[in-house]
Phi, psi and omega in degrees: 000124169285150174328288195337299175279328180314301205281322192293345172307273201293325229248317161310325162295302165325309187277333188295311167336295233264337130352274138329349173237350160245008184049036174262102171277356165285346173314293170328307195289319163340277179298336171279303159322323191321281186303327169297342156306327183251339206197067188304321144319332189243004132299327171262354158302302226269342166300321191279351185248339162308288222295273193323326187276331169293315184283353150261350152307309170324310186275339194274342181280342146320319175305292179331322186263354180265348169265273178330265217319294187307340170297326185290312201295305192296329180233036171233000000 
Protein backbone atom coordinates (compact mmCIF):
# COMPACT_ATOMS: atom_id res chain seq x y z
CA UNK A 1 0.00 0.00 0.00
CA UNK A 2 1.27 3.65 -0.96
CA UNK A 3 1.18 7.03 1.34
CA UNK A 4 -1.68 7.78 -0.66
CA UNK A 5 -3.68 4.55 0.48
CA UNK A 6 -2.28 4.66 3.83
CA UNK A 7 -3.02 7.79 4.72
CA UNK A 8 -6.71 8.59 2.69
CA UNK A 9 -7.30 4.73 4.60
CA UNK A 10 -6.31 5.53 8.05
CA UNK A 11 -8.06 8.89 7.71
CA UNK A 12 -11.75 7.33 6.23
CA UNK A 13 -11.57 4.75 8.92
CA UNK A 14 -11.23 7.20 11.43
CA UNK A 15 -14.33 9.54 10.28
CA UNK A 16 -16.33 6.51 9.65
CA UNK A 17 -15.61 6.07 13.55
CA UNK A 18 -16.66 9.00 14.30
CA UNK A 19 -19.75 9.13 12.23
CA UNK A 20 -20.71 6.04 14.13
CA UNK A 21 -20.40 7.06 17.48
CA UNK A 22 -22.07 10.55 16.47
CA UNK A 23 -24.67 9.74 13.73
CA UNK A 24 -23.15 12.71 11.53
CA UNK A 25 -23.27 12.14 8.48
CA UNK A 26 -21.85 15.35 7.35
CA UNK A 27 -18.81 14.50 8.87
CA UNK A 28 -17.74 12.64 5.65
CA UNK A 29 -18.68 15.79 3.41
CA UNK A 30 -16.76 17.82 6.24
CA UNK A 31 -13.66 16.42 5.50
CA UNK A 32 -13.87 15.91 2.32
CA UNK A 33 -13.79 19.87 1.34
CA UNK A 34 -11.23 19.99 4.39
CA UNK A 35 -8.90 18.23 2.20
CA UNK A 36 -10.01 18.76 -1.12
CA UNK A 37 -9.13 22.76 -0.61
CA UNK A 38 -5.66 21.32 -0.51
CA UNK A 39 -5.20 18.08 -2.10
CA UNK A 40 -7.49 16.84 -4.63
CA UNK A 41 -5.58 13.47 -4.72
CA UNK A 42 -6.29 12.61 -1.32
CA UNK A 43 -9.89 13.63 -1.62
CA UNK A 44 -10.54 11.31 -4.05
CA UNK A 45 -8.48 8.32 -2.15
CA UNK A 46 -10.53 9.11 0.51
CA UNK A 47 -13.73 9.00 -0.85
CA UNK A 48 -12.84 5.65 -2.67
CA UNK A 49 -11.80 4.36 0.75
CA UNK A 50 -15.01 5.74 2.41
CA UNK A 51 -17.05 3.99 -0.35
CA UNK A 52 -15.11 0.90 -0.24
CA UNK A 53 -14.90 0.53 3.50
CA UNK A 54 -19.23 1.03 3.82
CA UNK A 55 -19.50 -1.72 1.17
CA UNK A 56 -17.95 -3.95 3.21
CA UNK A 57 -19.51 -3.51 6.11
CA UNK A 58 -22.81 -3.89 3.95
CA UNK A 59 -21.40 -7.20 2.49
CA UNK A 60 -20.12 -8.67 6.09
CA UNK A 61 -23.57 -7.61 7.54
CA UNK A 62 -25.03 -9.77 4.81
CA UNK A 63 -22.90 -12.65 5.12
CA UNK A 64 -24.23 -12.23 8.77
CA UNK A 65 -27.55 -12.39 8.22
CA UNK A 66 -27.05 -15.00 5.41
CA UNK A 67 -25.22 -17.37 8.11
CA UNK A 68 -27.82 -16.78 10.98
CA UNK A 69 -30.82 -17.61 8.44
CA UNK A 70 -28.88 -20.79 7.25
CA UNK A 71 -28.21 -21.77 10.84
CA UNK A 72 -31.96 -21.30 11.66
CA UNK A 73 -33.10 -23.23 8.63
CA UNK A 74 -30.93 -25.93 9.63
CA UNK A 75 -32.01 -26.75 13.09
CA UNK A 76 -35.66 -25.32 12.70
Amino acid sequence: MDLLEQVSDALAKDVLKAVDATGDEDLVEEIKKTIGASSTTLEEAFMTAVRIRRAEARGRKQLAQLVKKKAQDLQG
